[in-house]
Structures are given as C-alpha cells and as structure tokens.
DSSP file (Angstrom, degrees, kcal/mol; ACC not computed):
  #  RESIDUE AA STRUCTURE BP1 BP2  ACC     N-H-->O    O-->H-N    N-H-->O    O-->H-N    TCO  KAPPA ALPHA  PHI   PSI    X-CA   Y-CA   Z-CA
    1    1 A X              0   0    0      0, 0.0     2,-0.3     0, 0.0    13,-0.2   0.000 360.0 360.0 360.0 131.3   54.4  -44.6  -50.0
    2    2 A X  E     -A   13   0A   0     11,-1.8    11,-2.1     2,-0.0     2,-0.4  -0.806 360.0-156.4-115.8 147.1   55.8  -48.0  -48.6
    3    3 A X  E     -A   12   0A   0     -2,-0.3     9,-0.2     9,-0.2     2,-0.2  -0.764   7.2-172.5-157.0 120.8   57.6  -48.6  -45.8
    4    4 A X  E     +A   11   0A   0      7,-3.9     7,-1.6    -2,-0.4     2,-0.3  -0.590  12.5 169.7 -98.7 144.4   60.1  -51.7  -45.0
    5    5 A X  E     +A   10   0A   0      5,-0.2     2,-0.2    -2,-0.2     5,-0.2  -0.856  11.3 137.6-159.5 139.9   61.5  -52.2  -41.6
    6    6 A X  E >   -A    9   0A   0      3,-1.3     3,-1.4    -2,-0.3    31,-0.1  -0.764  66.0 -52.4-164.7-165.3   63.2  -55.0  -40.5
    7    7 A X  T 3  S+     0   0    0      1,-0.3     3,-0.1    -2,-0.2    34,-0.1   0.602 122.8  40.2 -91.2 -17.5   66.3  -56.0  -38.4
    8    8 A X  T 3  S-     0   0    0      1,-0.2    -1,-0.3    29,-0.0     2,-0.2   0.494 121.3 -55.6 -21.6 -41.2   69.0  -53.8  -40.2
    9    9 A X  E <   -A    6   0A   0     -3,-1.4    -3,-1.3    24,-0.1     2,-0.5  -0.897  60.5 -65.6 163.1 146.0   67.5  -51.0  -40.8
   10   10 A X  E     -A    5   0A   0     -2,-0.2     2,-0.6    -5,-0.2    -5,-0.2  -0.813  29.9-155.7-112.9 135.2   64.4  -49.1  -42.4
   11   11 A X  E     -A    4   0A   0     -7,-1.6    -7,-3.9    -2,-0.5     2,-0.5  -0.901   7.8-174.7-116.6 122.6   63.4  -48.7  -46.0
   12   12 A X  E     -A    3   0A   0     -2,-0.6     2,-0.5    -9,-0.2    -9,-0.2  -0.898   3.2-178.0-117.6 124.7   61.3  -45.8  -47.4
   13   13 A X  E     +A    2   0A   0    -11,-2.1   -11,-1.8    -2,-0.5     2,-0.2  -0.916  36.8  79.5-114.0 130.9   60.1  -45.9  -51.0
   14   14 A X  S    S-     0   0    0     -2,-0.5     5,-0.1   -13,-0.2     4,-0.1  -0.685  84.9 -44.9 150.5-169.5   58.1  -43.0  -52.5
   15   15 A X    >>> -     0   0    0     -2,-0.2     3,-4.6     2,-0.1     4,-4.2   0.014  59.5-104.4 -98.8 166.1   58.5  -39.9  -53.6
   16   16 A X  H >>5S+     0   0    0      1,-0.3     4,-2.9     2,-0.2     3,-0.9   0.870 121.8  45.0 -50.0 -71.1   61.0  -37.0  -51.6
   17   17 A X  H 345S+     0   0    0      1,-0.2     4,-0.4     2,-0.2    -1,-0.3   0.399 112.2  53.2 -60.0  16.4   58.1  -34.9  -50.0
   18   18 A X  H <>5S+     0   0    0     -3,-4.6     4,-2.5    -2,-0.8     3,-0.3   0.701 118.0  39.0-105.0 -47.4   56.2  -38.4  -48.8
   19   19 A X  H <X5S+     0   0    0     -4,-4.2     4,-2.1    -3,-0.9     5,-0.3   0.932 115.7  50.4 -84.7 -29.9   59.5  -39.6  -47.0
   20   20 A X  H  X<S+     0   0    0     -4,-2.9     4,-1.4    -5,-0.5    -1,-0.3   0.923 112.0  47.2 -61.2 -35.1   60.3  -36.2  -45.9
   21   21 A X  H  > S+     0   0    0     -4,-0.4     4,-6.4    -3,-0.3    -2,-0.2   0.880 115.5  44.7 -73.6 -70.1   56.8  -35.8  -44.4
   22   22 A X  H  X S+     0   0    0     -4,-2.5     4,-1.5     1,-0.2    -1,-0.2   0.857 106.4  61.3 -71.2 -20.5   56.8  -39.3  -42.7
   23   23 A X  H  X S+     0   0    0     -4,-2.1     4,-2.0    -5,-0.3    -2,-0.2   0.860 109.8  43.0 -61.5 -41.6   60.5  -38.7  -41.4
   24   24 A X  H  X S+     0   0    0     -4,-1.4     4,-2.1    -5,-0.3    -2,-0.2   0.970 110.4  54.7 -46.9 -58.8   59.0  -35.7  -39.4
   25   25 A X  H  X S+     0   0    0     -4,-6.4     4,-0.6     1,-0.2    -2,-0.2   0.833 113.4  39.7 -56.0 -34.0   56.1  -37.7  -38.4
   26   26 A X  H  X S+     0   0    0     -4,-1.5     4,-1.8     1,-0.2    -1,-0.2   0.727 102.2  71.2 -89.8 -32.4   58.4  -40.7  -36.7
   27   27 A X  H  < S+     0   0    0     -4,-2.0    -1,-0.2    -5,-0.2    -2,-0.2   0.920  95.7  54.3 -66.1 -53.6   60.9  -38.2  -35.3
   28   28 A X  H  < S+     0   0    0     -4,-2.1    -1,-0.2     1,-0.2    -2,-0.2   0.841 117.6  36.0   7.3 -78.7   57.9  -37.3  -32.9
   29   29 A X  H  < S+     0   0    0     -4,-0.6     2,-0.2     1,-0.1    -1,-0.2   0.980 123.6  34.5 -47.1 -72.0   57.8  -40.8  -32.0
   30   30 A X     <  -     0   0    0     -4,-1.8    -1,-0.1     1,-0.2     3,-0.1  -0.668  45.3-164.3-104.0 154.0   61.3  -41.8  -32.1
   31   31 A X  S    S+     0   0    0      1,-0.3     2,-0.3    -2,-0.2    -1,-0.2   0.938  83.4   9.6 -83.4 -62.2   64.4  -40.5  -31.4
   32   32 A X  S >> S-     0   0    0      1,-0.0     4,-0.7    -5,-0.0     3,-0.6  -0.813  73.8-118.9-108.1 148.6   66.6  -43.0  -33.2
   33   33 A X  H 3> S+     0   0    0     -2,-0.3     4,-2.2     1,-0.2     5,-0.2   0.700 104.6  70.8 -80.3   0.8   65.7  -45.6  -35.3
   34   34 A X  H 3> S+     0   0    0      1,-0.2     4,-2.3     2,-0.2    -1,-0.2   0.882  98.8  54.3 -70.5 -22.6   66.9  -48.4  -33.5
   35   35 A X  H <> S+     0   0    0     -3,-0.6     4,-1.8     2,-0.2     5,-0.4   0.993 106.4  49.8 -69.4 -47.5   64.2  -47.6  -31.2
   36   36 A X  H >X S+     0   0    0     -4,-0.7     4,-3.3     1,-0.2     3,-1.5   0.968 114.8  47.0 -55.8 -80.6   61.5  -47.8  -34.2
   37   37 A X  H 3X S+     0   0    0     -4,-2.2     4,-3.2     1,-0.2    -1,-0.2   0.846 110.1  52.8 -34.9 -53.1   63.1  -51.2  -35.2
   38   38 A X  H 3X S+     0   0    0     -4,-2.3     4,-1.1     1,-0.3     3,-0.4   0.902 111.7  50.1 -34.8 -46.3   63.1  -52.5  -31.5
   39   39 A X  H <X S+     0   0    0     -4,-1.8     4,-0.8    -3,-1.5    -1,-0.3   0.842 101.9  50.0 -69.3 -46.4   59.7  -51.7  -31.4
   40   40 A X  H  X S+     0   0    0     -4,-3.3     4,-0.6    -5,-0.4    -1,-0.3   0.847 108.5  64.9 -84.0  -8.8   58.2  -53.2  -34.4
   41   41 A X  H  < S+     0   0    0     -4,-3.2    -2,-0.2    -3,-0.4     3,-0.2   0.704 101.0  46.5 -67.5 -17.8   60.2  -56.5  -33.1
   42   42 A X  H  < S+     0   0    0     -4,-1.1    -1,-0.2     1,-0.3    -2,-0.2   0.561 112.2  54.9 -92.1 -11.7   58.1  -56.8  -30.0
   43   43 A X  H  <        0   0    0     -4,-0.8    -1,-0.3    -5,-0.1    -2,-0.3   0.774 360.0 360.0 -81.5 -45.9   55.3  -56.3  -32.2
   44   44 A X     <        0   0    0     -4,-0.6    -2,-0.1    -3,-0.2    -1,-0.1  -0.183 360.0 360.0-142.5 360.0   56.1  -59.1  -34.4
C-alpha cells in the first residue's frame, strides 16, 4: 500500500480492502482531508 499526498489532494494505491482499512484509520485522525494535507505541509 502506497500513499501520495501532496498540495491537491491525496493518492492511495493498493488494493480495495488496504485503502478501505487506512481510510478508516485517518478518519480517526482527520476529519477532512484538507486537514491531513495541511498537516503533512508543516511537516515538510
């Protein structure tokens, strides 16, 4: 499972139950993904 995020938008490549699984897991974190992006820019 790979997972691209950058200033657009977020890209998840692998197979349906990997992305479903990690969609779960981040909703926890985030609410929206603009927050996830914000976040990995202040990281960056």
């Amino acid at each position: 499972m790979k997972i691209y995020v950058h200033e657009k938008g977020v890209i998840l490549v692998g197979k349906a139950w990997e992305i479903r699984e990690k969609l779960k897991e981040y909703s926890k974190d985030y609410r929206l993904i603009k927050e996830w992006i914000e976040l990995k820019k202040t990281f960056s």
